[in-house]
C-alpha positions as CSV (number, residue, x, y, z in Angstrom):
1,X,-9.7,45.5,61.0
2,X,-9.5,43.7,57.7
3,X,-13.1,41.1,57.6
4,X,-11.1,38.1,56.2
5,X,-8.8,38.0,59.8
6,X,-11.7,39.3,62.1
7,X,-13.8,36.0,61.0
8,X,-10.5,33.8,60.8
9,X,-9.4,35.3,64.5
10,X,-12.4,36.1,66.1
11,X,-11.1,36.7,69.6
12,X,-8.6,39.8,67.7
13,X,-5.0,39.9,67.1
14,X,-2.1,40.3,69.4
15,X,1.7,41.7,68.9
16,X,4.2,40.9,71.6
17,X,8.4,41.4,71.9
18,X,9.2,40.8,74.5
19,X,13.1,40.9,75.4
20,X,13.4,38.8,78.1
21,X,10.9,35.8,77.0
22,X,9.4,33.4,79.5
23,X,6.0,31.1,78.8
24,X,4.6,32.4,81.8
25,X,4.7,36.2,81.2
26,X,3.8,35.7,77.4
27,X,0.2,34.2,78.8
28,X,0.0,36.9,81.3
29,X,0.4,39.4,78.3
30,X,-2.4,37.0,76.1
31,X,-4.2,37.0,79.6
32,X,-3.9,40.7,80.4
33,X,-5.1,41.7,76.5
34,X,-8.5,40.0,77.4
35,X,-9.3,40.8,80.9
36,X,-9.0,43.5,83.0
37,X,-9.6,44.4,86.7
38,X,-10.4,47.4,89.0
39,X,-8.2,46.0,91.6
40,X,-4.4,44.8,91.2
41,X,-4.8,41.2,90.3
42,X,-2.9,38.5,89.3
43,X,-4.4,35.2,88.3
44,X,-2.3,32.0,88.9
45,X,-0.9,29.8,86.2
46,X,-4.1,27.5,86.1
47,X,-6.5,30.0,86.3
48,X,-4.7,31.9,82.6
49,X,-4.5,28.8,81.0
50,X,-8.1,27.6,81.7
51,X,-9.4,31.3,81.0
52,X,-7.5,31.7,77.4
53,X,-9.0,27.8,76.2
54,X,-11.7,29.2,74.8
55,X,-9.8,32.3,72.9
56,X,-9.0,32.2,69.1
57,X,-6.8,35.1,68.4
58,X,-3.6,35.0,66.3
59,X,-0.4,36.1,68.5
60,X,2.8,37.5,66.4
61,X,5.5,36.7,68.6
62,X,9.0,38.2,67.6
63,X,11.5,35.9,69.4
64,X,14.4,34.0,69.2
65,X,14.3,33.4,73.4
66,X,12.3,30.3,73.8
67,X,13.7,26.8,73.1
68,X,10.9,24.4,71.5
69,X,9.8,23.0,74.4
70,X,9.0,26.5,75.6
71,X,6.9,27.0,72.6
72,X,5.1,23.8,73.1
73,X,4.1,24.9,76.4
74,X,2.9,28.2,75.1
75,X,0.8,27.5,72.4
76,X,-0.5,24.4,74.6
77,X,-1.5,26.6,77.1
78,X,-3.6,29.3,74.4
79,X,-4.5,25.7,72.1
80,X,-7.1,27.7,70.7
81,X,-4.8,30.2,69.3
82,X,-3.1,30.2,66.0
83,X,0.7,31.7,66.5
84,X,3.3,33.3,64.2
85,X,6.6,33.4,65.3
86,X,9.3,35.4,63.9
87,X,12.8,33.6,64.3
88,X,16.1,33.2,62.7
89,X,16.0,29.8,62.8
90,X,13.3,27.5,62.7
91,X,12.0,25.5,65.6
92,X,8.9,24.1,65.2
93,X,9.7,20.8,64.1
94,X,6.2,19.0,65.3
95,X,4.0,21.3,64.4
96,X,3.1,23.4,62.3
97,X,4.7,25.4,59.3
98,X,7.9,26.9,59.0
99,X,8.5,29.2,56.2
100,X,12.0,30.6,55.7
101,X,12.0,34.3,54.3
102,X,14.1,35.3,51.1
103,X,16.0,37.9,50.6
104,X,15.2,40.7,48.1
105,X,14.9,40.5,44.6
106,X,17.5,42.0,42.2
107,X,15.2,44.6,41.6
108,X,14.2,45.4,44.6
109,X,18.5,45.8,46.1
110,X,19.0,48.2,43.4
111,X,16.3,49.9,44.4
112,X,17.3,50.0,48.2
113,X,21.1,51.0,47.3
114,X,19.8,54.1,45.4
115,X,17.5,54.9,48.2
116,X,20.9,54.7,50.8
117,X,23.1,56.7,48.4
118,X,20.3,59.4,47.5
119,X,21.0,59.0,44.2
120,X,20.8,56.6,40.8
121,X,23.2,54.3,39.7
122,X,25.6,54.5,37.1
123,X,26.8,52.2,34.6
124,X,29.7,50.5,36.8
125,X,27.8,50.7,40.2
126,X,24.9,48.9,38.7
127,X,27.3,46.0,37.6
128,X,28.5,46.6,41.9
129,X,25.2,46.4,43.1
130,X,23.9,43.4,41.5
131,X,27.2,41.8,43.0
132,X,26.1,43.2,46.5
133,X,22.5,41.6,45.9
134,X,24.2,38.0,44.9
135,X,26.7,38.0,47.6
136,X,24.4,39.2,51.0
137,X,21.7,37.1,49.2
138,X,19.8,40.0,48.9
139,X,19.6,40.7,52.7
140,X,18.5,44.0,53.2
141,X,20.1,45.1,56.5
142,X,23.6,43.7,55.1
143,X,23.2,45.8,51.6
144,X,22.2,48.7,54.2
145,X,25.4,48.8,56.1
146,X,27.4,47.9,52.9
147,X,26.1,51.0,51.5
148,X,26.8,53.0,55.0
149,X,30.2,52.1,54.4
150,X,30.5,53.4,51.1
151,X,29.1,56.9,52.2
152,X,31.3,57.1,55.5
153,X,34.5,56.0,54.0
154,X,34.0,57.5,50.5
155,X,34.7,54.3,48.8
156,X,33.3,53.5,45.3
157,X,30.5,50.7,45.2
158,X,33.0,48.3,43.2
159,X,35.6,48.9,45.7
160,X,33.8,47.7,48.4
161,X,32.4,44.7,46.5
162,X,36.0,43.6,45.6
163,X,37.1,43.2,49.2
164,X,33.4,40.8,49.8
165,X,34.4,38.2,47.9
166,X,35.2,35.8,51.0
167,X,33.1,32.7,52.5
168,X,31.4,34.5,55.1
169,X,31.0,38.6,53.3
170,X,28.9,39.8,55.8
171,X,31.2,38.9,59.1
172,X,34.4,40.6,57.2
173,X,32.5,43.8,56.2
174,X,31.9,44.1,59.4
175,X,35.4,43.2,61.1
176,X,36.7,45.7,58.7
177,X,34.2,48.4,59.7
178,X,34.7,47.9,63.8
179,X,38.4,47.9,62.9
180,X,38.4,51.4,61.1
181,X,36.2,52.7,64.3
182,X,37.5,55.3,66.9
183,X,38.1,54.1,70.4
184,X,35.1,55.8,71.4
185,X,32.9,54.2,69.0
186,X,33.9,50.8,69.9
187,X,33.5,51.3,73.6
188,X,29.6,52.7,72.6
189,X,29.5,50.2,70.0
190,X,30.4,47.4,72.9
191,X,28.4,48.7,75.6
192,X,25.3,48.5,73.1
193,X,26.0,44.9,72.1
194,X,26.4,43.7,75.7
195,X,23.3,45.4,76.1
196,X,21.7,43.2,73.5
197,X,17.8,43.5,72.7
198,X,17.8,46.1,75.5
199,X,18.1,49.7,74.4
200,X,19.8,52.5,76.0
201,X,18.8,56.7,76.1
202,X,21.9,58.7,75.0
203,X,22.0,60.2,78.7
204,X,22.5,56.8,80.0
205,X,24.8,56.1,77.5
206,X,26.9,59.6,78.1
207,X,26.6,58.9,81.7
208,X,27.7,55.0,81.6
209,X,30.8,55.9,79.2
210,X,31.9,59.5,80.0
211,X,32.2,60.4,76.8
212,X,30.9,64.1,76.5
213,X,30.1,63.8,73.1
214,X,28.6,60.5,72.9
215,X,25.4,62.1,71.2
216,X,27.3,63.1,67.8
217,X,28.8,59.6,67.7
218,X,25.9,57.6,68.3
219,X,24.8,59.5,65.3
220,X,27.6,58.6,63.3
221,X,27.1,54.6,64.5
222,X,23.5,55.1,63.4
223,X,24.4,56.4,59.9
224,X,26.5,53.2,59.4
225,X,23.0,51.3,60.2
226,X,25.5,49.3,63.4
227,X,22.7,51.1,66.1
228,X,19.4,51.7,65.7
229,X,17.4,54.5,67.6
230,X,13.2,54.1,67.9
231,X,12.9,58.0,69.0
232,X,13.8,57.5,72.5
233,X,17.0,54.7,72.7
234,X,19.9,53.8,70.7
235,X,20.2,49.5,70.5
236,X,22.7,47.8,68.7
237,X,20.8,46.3,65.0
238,X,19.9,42.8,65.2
239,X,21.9,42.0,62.3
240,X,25.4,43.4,63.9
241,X,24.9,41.0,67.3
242,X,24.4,38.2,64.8
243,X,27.7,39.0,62.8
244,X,29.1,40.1,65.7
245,X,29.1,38.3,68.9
246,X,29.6,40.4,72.3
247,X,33.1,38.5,73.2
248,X,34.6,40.8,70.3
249,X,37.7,38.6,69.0
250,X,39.9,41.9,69.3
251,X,43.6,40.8,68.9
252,X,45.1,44.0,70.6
253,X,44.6,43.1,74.6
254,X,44.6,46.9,75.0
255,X,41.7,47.4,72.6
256,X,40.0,44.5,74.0
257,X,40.5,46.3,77.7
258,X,39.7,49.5,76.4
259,X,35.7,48.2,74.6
260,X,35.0,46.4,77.9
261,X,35.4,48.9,80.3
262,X,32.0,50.3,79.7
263,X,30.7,46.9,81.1
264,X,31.5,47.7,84.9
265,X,30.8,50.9,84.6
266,X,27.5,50.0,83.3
267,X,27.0,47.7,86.4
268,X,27.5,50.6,88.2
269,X,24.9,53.0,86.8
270,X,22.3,51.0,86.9
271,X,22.7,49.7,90.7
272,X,22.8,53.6,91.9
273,X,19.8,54.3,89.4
274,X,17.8,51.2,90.5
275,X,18.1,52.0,94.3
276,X,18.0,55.6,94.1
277,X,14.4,55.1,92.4
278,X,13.7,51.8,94.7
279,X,10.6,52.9,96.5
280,X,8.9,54.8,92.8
281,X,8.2,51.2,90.7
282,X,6.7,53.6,88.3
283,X,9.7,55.1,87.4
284,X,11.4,51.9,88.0
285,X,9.0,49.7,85.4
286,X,11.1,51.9,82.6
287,X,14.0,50.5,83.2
288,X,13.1,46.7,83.8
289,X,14.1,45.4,80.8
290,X,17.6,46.9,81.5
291,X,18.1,46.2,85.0
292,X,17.6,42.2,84.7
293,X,20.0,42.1,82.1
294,X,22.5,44.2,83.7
295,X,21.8,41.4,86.5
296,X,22.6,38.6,83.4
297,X,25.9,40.1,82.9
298,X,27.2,41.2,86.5
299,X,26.2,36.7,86.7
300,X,28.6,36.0,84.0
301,X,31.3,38.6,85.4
302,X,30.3,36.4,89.1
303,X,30.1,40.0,90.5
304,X,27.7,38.4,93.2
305,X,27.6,41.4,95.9
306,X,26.5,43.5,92.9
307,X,23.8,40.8,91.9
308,X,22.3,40.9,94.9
309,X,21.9,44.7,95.3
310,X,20.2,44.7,91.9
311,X,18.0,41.7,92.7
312,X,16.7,43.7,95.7
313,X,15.8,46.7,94.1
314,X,14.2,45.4,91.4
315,X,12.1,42.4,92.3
316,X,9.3,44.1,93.9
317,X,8.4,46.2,91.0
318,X,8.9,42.5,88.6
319,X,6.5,41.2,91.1
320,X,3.9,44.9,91.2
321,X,3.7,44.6,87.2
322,X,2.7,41.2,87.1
323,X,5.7,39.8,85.5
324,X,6.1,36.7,88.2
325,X,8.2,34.7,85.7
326,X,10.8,37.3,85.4
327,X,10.4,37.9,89.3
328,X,11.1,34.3,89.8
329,X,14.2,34.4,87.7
330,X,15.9,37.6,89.2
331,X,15.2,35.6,92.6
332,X,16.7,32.8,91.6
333,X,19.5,34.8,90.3
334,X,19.4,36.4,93.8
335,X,19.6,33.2,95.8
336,X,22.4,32.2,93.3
337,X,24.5,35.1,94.1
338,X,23.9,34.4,98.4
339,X,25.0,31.3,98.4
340,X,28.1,32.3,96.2
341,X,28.7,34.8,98.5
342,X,27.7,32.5,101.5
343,X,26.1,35.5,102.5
344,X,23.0,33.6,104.8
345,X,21.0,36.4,105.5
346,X,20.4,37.3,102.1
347,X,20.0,33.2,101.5
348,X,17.1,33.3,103.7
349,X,15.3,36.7,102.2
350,X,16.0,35.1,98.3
351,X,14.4,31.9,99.8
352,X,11.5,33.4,101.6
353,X,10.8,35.6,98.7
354,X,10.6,32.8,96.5
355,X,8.2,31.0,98.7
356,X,6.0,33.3,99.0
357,X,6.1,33.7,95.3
358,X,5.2,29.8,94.9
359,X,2.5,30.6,97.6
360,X,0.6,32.7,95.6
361,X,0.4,30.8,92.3
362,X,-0.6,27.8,94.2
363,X,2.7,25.8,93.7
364,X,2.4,24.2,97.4
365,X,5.3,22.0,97.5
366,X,7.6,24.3,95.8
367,X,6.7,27.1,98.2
368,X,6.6,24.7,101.5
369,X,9.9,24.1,100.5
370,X,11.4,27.4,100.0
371,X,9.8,28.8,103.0
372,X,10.7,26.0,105.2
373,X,14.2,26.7,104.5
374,X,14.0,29.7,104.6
375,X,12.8,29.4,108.1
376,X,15.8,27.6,109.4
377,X,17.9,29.5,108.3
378,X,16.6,32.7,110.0
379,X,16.0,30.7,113.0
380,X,19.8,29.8,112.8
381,X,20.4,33.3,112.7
382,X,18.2,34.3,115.6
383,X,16.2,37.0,113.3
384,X,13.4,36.9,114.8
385,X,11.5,39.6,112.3
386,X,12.3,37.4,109.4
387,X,11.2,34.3,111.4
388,X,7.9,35.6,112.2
389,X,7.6,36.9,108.4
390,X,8.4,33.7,107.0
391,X,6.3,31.6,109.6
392,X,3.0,33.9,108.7
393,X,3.6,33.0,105.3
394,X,3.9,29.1,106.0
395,X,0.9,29.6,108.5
396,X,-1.2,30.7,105.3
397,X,-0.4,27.8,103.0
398,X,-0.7,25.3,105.7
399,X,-3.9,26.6,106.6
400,X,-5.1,27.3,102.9
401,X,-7.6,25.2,101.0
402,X,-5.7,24.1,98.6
403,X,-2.8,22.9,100.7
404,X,-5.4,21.3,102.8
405,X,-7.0,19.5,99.4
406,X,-3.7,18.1,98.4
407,X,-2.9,16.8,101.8
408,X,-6.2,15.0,102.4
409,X,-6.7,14.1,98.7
410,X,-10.2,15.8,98.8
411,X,-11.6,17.9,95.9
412,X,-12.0,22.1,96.7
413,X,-15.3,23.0,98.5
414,X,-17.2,25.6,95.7
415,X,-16.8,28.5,97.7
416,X,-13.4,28.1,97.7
417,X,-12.4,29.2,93.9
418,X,-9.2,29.4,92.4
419,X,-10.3,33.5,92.1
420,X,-11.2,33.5,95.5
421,X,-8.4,32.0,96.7
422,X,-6.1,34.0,94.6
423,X,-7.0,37.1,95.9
424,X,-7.4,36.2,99.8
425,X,-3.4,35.5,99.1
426,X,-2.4,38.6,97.4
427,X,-3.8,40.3,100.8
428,X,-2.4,38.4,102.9
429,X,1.0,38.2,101.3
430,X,1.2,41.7,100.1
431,X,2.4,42.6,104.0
432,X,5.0,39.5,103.8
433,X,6.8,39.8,100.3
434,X,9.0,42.4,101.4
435,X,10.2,41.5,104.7
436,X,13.5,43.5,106.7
């Protein structure tokens, strides 16, 4: 509310995270903050971009998802816009201003150790945690679960700054923390880091593991600052998945076994979950963020059967919230995982789907394409139901305006809008995107 930003962004401010980033489903969240509808709508690509040209709002993006080019695209698309970008490295190399962030001031660590241990400083901790400051160049989150340390191991502070005094102090606190970890903390720990961005509710988490008393140790993983919890999920801390990548370098191949087996097991929740609740995208919605990348790592494991089922409970509810970027990815993913399983009837559904995706936002040749393959294949496979679903969808964009434009290189008769058009297509194709 401040007068200074309302006059230098007149059009307001906006705050977006999002965990799995795309350009298309930032606009729609820009779009969406300025315009809303009494019927579900969703604009095309063209229509958001020419709508926002006029907007001057400042967007806070925190991201590390989108490559350059991405960004580009983004802030091409809102011109008008002035964004600030939250990254651990910088990647605006054309434009603008990048600004790296220091760490805290000696002052200032001394302060936040005291805070962590509850208490002041002596004489030969103060000499410690001046050493603490220098070495994590006063990065808060590292001084946090330095301090963590000291309180669940009862070490001294001088102890634990003896053993830092390596290139790389933050990676071998941490190796030496995970390493004095119970089996059951690792395996929580792991699950949570595979997990990435994407938090986890302890019932999940009890349910994924089996591990009755998850709740108590999630508390204990908390207290070392390795998980964070924002009142409803646990996630792993940003700083840990940067010290710590998810392939854990665990020398003992029974350890390693052991803090992976939560990854199947995970795979296996979530499919159950996700078609259990298939036909409620309310409930559904909460769990997004989750399923898709439960569907990133059942791709790396190649556990394509397992794919697929997650693709087709999910995409529906990716396509009713208006996240079409994300759809199109877990379709992709979907059509992936057929033709690794050369699995041709659910070839032709990822392929129809994704046409009539493309049909919608008015990408004609992408979703002639798609749908024309899509076709033979069915047709191959004498399914008739999905033959006449796919041909009412080809039907529509053959017969459509736009389709008709680009063939005859004439410009859109007025009546025929890109709004217009738009929403005669979410009719139409609202009976077609889910086909048998």
């Amino acid at each position: 509310q401040n007068n200074q930003v309302k006059s230098l962004f007149p059009s307001g401010v906006i705050s977006v995270s999002p965990v799995h980033p795309n350009v298309d489903d930032l606009l729609q969240f820009i779009w969406d903050a300025f315009y809303e509808s009494n019927i579900p709508y969703k604009p095309t690509h063209n229509q958001i971009r020419q709508q926002l040209q006029e907007k001057q709002a400042l967007v806070v993006l925190d991201d590390d998802g989108l490559i350059q080019d991405e960004l580009e695209e983004l802030m091409n698309a809102a011109h008008q816009c002035t964004f600030l970008i939250a990254s651990s490295k910088g990647r605006m190399k054309k434009r603008g201003r990048s600004m790296l962030l220091s760490g805290l001031s000696i002052n200032d660590t001394l302060a936040l150790v005291e805070r962590e241990l509850q208490r002041s400083l002596n004489a030969e901790e103060l000499a410690g945690a001046k050493s603490l400051c220098t070495i994590f160049n006063g990065h808060p989150m590292k001084v946090q679960i330095a301090v963590a340390n000291i309180l669940e191991e009862g070490r001294s502070l001088t102890e634990v700054v003896s053993l830092l005094s390596t290139d790389a102090p933050g990676n071998y606190l941490l190796q030496q923390i995970v390493t004095s970890l119970s089996t059951s903390q690792r395996i929580i720990l792991n699950l949570l880091t595979v997990m990435g961005g994407v938090g986890l509710e302890s019932e999940q988490i009890v349910n994924i593991t089996e591990i009755s008393d998850a709740f108590n140790i999630l508390e204990g993983l908390r207290r070392r600052n390795l998980v964070q919890f924002d009142g409803s999920r646990y996630q792993v801390s940003k700083t840990v998945v940067e010290l710590l990548p998810p392939e854990w370098k665990l020398t003992a191949p029974v350890e390693k076994a052991i803090a992976q087996s939560a990854v199947p097991k995970a795979i296996a929740y979530f499919i159950n979950w996700a078609e259990r609740h298939q036909q409620q995208p309310n409930i559904l919605l909460s769990q997004t963020d989750a399923i898709v990348q439960i569907i990133e790592i059942a791709v790396r494991e190649s556990r394509w059967k397992d794919v697929l089922r997650l693709v087709k409970a999910v995409e529906e509810t990716l396509a009713l919230s208006k996240q079409w970027g994300l759809w199109g990815q877990v379709l992709s993913r979907g059509l992936q995982a057929s033709q690794a399983e050369t699995d041709k009837v659910a070839q032709a559904w990822a392929l129809h789907q994704l046409g009539t995706r493309a049909l919608c936002l008015e990408e004609n040749s992408t979703a002639k394409d798609y749908l024309t393959k899509a076709i033979q294949l069915r047709e191959s496979l004498d399914d008739a139901m999905g033959v006449a679903a796919t041909r009412h969808n080809l039907n529509l964009l053959e017969n459509s305006p736009s389709w008709s434009s680009t063939q005859n290189s004439q410009r859109r008769n007025v009546n025929d809008s890109p709004k217009n058009f738009a929403q005669s297509l979410s009719c139409a194709s609202t009976v077609a995107v889910v086909v048998p």
